[in-house]
ROMIDREN-723010 format. One record per residue: residue number from 1; x, z, y of N, C-alpha, C, CB in turn. Coordinates in steps of 0.2 Angstrom, whole numbers, always signed. Glycine has a CB too. Layout:
<kevos>
 pos  n.c1  n.c3  n.c2 ca.c1 ca.c3 ca.c2  c.c1  c.c3  c.c2 cb.c1 cb.c3 cb.c2
 NUM     X     Z     Y     X     Z     Y     X     Z     Y     X     Z     Y
...
</kevos>
This chain:
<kevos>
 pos  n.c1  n.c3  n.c2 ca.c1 ca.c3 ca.c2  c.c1  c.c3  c.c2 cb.c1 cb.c3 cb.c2
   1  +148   +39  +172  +150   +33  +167  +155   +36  +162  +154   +28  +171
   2  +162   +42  +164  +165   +43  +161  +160   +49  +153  +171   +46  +166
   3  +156   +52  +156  +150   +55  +150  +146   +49  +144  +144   +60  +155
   4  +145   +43  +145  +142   +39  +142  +146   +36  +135  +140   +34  +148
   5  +151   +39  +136  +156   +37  +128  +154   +42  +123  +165   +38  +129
   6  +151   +48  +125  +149   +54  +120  +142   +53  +121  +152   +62  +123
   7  +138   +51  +124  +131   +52  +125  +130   +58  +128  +126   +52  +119
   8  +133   +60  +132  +133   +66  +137  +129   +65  +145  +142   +69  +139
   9  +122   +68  +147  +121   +67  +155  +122   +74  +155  +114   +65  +158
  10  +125   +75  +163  +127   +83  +167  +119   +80  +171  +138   +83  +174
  11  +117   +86  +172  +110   +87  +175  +114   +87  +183  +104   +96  +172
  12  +109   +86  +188  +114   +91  +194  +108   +96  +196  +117   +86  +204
  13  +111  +101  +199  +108  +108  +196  +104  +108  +205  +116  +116  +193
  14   +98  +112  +204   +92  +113  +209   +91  +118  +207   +87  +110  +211
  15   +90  +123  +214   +85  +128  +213   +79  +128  +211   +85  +130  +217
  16   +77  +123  +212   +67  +119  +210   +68  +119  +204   +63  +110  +212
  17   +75  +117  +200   +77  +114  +194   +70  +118  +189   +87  +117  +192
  18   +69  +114  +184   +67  +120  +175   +71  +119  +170   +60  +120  +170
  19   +78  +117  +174   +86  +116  +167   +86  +124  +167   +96  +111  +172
  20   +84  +123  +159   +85  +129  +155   +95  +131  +158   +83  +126  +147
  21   +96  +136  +158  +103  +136  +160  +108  +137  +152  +103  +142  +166
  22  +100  +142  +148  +103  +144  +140  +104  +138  +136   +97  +149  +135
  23  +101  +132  +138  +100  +125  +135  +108  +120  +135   +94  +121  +141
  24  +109  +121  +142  +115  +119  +145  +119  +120  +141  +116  +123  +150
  25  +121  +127  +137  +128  +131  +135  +127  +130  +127  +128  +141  +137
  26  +121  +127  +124  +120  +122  +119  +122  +117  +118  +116  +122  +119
  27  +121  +114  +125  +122  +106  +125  +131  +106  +128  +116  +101  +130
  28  +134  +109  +130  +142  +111  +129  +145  +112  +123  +145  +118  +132
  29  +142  +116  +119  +145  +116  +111  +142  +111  +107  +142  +123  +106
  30  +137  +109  +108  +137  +100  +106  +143   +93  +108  +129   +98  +111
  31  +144   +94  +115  +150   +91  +120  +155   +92  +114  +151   +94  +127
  32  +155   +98  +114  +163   +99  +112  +165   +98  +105  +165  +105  +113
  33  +161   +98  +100  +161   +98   +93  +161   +90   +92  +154  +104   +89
  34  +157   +85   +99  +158   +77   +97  +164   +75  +100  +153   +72   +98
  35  +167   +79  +104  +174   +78  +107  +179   +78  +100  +176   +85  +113
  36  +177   +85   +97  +184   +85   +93  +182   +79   +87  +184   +94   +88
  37  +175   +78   +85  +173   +74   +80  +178   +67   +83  +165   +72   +79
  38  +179   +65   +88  +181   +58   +90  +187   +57   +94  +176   +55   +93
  39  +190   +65   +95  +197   +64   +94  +199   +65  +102  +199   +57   +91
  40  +193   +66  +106  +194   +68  +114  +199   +75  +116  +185   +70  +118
  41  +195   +79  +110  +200   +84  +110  +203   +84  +102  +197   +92  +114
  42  +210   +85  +102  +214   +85   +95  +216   +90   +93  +218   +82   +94
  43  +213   +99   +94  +215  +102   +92  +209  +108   +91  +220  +101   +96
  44  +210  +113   +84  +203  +114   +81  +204  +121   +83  +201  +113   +72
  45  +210  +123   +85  +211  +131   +88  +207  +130   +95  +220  +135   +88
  46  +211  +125  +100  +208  +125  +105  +201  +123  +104  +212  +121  +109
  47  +199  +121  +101  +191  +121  +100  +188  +129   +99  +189  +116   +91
  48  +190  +133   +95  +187  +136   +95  +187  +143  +100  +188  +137   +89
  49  +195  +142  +101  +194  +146  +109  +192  +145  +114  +199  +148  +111
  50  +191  +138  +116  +184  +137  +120  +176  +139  +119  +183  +131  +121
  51  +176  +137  +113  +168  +142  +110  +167  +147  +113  +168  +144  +103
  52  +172  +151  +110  +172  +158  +109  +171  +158  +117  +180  +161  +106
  53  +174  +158  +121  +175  +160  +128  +168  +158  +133  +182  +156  +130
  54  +166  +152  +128  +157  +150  +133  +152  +155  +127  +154  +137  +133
  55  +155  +156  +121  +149  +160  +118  +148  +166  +121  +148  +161  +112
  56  +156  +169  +124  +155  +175  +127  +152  +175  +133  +161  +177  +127
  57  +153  +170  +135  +149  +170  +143  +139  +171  +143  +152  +162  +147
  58  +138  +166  +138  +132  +165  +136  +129  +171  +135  +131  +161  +131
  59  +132  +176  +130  +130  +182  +127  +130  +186  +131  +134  +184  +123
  60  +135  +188  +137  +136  +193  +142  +128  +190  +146  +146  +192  +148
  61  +126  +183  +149  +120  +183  +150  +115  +186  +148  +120  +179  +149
  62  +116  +185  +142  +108  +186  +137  +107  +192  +137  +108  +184  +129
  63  +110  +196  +136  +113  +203  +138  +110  +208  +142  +119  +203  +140
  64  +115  +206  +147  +116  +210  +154  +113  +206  +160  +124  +212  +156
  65  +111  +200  +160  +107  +197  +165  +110  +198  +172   +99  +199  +165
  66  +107  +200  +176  +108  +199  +182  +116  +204  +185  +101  +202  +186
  67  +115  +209  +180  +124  +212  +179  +129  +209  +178  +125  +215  +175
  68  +128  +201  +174  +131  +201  +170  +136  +194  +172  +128  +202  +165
  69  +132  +192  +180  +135  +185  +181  +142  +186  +183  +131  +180  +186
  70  +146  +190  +187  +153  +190  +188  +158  +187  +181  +156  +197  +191
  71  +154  +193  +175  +158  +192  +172  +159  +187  +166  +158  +195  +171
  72  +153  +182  +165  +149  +177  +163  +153  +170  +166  +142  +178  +167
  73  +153  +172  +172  +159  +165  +178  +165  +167  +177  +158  +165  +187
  74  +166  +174  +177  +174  +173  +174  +177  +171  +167  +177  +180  +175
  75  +174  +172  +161  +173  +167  +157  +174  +160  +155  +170  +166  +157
  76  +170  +157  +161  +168  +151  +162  +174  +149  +165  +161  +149  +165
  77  +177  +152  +169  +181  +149  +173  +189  +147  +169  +182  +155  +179
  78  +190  +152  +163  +195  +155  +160  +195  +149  +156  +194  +161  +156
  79  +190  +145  +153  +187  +138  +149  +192  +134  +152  +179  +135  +151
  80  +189  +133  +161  +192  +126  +165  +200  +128  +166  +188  +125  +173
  81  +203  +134  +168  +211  +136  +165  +214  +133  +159  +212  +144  +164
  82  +211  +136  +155  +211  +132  +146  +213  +123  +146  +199  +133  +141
  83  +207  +122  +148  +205  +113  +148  +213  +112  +153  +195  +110  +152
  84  +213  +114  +161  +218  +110  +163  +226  +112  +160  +218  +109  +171
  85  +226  +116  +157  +233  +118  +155  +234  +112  +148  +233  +128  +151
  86  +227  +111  +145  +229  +106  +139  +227   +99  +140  +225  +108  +133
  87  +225   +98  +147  +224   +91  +148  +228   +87  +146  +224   +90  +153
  88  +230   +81  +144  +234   +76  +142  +239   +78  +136  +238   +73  +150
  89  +236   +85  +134  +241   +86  +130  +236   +86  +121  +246   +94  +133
  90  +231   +90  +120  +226   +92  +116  +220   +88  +117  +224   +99  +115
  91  +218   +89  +124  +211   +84  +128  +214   +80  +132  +206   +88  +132
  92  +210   +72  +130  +210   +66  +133  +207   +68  +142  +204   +61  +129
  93  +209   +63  +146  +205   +65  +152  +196   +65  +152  +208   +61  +157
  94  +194   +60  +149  +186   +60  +149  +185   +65  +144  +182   +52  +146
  95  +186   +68  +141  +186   +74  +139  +185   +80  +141  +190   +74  +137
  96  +190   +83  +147  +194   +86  +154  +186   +87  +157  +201   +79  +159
  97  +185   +78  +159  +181   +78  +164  +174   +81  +161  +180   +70  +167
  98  +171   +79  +156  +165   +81  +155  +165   +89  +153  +163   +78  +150
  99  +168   +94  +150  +172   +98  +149  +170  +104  +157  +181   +94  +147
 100  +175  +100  +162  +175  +105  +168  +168  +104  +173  +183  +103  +173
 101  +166   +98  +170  +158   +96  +173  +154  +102  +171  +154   +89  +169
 102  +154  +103  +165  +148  +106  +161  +150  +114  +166  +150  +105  +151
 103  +155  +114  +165  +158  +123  +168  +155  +123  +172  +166  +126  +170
 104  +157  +119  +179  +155  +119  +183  +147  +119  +187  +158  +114  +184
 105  +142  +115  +183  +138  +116  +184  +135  +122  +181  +136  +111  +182
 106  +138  +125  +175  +134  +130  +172  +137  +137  +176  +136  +130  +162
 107  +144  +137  +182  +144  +142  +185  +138  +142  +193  +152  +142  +187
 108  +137  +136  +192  +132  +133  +201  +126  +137  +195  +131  +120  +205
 109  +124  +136  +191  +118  +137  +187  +116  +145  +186  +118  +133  +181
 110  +122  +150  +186  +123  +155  +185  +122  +159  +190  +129  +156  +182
 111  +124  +155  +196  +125  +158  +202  +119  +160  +205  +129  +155  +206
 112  +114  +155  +206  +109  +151  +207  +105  +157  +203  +109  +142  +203
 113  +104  +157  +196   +98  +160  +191   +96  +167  +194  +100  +162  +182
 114   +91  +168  +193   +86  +174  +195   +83  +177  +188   +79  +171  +201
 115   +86  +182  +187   +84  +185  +179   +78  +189  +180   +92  +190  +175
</kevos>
């Protein structure tokens, strides 16, 4: 309910799944660029050092594949550190929530993938 203010669905992740996982980390930088548009999060550096930190993760993916998930998740993880340090302060909580959703699934999705 808290994602329906942005037009955001979190998939839930299956091994059967055919959620693209590269799709996912697309639709995060989509999340996040209408977060800042609308004020969820209010701050354009922290915008971009979250970018930065899921494009790195994506990249290390695209990359190094099966090598490359530790460091891929550590990444991702460094995001949801990011987010609760700025919670209530730069990012709203529906913000927060969709934000640590997205990580979350895209670390179960990482973990999960078979390159």
């Amino acid at each position: 309910e808290k994602c329906q203010k942005i037009g955001i669905k979190i998939l839930p992740i299956s091994k059967k799944s055919s959620v693209d996982l590269f799709g996912n980390f697309q639709a995060l930088f989509w999340a996040l660029d209408n977060m800042y548009k609308y004020g969820q999060l209010n701050n354009e550096g922290i915008l971009k050092s979250l970018k930065a930190k899921i494009s790195g993760a994506r990249e290390i993916l695209e990359k190094q594949k099966e090598t490359g998930k530790k460091a891929a998740i550590n990444k991702l993880e460094a995001v949801i550190a990011e987010i609760e340090a700025q919670k209530d302060k730069h990012l709203n909580e529906d913000g927060f929530i969709v934000i640590k959703g997205f990580c979350n699934n895209l670390i179960a999705q990482t973990k999960e993938k078979v390159f």
